[in-house]
N, CA, C and O of each residue as an XYZ file, in Angstrom:
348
protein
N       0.844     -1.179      0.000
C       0.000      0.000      0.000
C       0.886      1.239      0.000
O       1.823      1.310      0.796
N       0.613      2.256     -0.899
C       1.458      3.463     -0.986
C       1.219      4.872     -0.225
O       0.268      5.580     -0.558
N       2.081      5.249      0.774
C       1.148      5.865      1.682
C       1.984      7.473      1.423
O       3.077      7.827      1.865
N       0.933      8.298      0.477
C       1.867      9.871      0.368
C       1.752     10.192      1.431
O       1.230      9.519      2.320
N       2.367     11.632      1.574
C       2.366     12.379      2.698
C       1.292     12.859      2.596
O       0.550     12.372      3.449
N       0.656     13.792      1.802
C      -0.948     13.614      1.336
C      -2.141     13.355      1.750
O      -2.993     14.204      2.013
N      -2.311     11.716      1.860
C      -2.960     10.976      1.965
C      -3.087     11.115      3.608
O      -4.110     11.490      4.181
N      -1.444     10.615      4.464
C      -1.637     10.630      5.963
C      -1.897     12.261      6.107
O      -1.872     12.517      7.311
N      -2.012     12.837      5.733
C      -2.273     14.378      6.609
C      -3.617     14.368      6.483
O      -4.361     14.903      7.304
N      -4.224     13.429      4.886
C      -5.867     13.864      4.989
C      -6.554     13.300      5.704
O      -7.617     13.829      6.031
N      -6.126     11.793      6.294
C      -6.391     11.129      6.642
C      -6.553     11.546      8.356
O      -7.720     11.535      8.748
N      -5.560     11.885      9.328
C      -5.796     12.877      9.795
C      -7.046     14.160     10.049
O      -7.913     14.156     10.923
N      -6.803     15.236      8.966
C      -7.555     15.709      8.889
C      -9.060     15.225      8.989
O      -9.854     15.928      9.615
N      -9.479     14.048      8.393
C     -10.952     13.533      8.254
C     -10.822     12.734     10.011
O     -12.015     12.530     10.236
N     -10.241     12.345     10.960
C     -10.372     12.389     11.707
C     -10.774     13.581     13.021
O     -11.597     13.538     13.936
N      -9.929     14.447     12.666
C     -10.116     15.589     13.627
C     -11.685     15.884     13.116
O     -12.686     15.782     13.825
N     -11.649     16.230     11.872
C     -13.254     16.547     11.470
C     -14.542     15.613     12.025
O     -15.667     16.016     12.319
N     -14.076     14.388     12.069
C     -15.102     13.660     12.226
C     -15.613     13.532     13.643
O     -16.783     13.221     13.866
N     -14.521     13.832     14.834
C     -14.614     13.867     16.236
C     -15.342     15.284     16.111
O     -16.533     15.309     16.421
N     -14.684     16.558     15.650
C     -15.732     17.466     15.966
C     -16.755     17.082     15.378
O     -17.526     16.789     16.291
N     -17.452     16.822     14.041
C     -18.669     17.031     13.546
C     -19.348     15.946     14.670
O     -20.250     16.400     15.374
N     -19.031     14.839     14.819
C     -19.233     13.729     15.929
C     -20.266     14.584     17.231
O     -21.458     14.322     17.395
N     -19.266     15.916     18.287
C     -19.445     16.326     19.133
C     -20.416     17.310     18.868
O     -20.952     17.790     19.867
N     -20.828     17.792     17.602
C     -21.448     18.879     17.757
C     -22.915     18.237     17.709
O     -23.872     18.827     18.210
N     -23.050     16.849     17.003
C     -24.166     16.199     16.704
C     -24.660     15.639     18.033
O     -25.867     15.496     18.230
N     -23.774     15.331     18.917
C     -23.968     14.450     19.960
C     -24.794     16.048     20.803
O     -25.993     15.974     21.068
N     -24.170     17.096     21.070
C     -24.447     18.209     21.834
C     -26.034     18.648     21.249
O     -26.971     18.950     21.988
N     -26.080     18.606     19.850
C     -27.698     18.963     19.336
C     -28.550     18.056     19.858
O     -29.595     18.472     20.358
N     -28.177     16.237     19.835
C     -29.137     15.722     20.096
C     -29.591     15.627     21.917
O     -30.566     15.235     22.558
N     -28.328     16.198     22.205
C     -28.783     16.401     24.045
C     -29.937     17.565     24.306
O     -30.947     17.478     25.005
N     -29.451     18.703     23.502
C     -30.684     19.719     23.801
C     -31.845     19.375     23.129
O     -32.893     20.016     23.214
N     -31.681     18.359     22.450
C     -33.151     17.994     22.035
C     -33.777     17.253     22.652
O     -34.981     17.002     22.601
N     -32.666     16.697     23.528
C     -34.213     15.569     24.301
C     -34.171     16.500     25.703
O     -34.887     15.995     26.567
N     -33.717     17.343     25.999
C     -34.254     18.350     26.703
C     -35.420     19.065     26.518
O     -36.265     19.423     27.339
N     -35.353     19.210     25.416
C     -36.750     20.069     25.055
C     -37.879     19.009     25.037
O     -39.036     19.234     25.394
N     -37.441     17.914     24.612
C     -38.952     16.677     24.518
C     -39.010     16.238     26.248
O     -40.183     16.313     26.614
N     -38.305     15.911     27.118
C     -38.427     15.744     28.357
C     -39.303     16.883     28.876
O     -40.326     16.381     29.342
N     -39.317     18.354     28.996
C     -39.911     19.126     29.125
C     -41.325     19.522     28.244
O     -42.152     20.366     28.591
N     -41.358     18.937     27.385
C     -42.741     18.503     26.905
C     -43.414     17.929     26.902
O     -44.590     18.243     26.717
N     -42.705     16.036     27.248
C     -43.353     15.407     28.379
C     -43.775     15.561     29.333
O     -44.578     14.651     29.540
N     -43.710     16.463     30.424
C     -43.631     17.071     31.341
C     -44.994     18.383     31.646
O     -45.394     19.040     32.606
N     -45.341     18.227     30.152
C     -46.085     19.164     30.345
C     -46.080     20.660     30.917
O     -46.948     21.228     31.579
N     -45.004     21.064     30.523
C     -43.906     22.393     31.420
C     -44.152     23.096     30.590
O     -43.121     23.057     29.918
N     -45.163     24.112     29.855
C     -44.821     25.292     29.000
C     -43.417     25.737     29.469
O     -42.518     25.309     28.745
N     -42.955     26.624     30.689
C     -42.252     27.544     30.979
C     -40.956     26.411     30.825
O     -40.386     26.826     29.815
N     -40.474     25.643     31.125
C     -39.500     24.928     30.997
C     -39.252     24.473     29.606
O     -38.089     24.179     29.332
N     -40.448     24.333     28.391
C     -39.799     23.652     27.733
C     -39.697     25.404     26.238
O     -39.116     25.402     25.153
N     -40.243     26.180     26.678
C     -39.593     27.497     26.315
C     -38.762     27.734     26.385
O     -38.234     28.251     25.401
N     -38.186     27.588     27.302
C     -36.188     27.773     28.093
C     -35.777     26.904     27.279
O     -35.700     27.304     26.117
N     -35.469     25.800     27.479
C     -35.334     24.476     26.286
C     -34.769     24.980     24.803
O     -33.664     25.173     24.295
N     -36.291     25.088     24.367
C     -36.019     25.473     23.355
C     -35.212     26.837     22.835
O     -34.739     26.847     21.699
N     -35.122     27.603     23.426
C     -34.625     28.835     23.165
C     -33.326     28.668     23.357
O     -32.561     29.447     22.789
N     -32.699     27.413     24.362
C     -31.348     27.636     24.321
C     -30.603     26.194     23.044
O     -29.384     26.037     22.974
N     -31.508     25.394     22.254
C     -31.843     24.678     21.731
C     -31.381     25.121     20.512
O     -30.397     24.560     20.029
N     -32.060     26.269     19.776
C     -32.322     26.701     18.785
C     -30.894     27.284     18.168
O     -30.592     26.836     17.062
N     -30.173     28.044     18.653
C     -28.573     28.464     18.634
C     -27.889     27.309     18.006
O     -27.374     27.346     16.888
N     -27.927     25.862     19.116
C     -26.992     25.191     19.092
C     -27.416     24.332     17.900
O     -26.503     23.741     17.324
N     -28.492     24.193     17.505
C     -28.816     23.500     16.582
C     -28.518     24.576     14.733
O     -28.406     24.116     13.597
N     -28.493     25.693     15.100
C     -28.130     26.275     13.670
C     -26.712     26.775     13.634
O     -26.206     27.198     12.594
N     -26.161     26.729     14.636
C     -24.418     26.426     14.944
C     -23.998     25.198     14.037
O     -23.241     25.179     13.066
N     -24.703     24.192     14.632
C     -24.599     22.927     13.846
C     -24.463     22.953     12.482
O     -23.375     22.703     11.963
N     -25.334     23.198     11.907
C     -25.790     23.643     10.302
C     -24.856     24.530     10.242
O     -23.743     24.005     10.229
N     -24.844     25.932     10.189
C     -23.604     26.798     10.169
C     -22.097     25.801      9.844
O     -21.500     25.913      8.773
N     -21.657     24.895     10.892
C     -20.399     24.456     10.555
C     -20.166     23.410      9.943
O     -19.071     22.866      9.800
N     -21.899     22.841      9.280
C     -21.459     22.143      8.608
C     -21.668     20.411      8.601
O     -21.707     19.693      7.601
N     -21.794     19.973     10.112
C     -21.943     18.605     11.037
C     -23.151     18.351     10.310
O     -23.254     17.286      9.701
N     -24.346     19.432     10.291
C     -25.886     18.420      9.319
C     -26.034     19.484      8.495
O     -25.264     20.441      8.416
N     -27.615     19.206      7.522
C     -27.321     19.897      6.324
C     -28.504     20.591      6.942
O     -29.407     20.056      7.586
N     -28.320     22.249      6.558
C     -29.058     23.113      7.373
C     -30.711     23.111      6.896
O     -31.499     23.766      7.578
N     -31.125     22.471      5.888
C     -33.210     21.540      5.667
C     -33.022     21.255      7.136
O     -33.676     21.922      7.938
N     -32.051     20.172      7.637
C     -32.187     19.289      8.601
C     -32.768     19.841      9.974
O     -33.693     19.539     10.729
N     -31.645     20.911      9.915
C     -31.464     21.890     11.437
C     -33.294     22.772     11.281
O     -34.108     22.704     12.201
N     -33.593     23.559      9.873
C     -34.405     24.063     10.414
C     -35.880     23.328     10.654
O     -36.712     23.823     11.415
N     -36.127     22.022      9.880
C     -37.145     20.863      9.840
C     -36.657     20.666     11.816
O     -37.598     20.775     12.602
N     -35.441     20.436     12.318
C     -35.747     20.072     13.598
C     -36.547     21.492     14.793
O     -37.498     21.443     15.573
N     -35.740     22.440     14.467
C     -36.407     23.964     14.629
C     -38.152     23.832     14.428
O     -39.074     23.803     15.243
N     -38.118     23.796     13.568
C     -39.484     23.724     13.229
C     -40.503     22.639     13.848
O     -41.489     23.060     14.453
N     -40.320     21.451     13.731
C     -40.950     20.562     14.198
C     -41.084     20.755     16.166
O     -42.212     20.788     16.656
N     -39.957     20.854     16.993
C     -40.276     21.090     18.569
C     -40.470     22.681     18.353
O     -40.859     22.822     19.512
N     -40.514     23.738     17.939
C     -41.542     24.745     18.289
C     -43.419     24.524     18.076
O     -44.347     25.093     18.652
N     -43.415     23.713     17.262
C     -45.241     23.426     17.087
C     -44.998     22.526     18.183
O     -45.418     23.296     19.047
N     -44.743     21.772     18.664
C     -44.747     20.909     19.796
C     -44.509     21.512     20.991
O     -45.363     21.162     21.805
N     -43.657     22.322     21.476
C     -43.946     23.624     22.326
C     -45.177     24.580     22.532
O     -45.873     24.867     23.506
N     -45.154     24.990     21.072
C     -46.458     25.672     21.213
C     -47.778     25.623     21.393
O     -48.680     26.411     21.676
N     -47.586     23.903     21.032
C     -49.296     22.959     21.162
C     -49.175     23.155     23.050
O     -50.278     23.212     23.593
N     -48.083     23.243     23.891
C     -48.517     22.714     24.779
C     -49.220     24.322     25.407
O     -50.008     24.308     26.352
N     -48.920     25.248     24.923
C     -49.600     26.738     25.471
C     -50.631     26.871     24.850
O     -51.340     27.860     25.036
């Protein structure tokens, strides 16, 4: 197997990328089941907070790239009507 210098730096590179894109996905899907726990919950006021601190981290996401930003605002979209059903 022929290994350029090239190749190991990209190779590399698609690692470092993949741990961040990895962490940023893992961090969206935590504030999301924050916001659905608090909607379980039946919490208007809690799952407002939720979402509002939700919403940032999820178009951060999109912004850098980790999902494709349909994705981020379809998730945006979908727990605010689910928030809002509960007021």
């Amino acid at each position: 197997m022929v290994i350029h210098k090239s190749a190991v730096k990209r190779a590399k590179q698609n690692n470092v990328r993949n741990l961040r894109n990895k962490l940023r996905r893992t961090r969206m899907k935590n504030v999301i089941k924050r916001v659905r726990a608090a909607i379980n919950e039946s919490s208007p006021e809690a799952a407002q907070t939720a979402l509002a601190a939700a919403i940032p981290v999820i178009h951060k996401a999109a912004q850098e790239g980790s999902i494709h930003r349909n994705r981020a605002s379809r998730k945006i979209s979908r727990l605010t009507r689910h928030v809002n059903a509960l007021s």
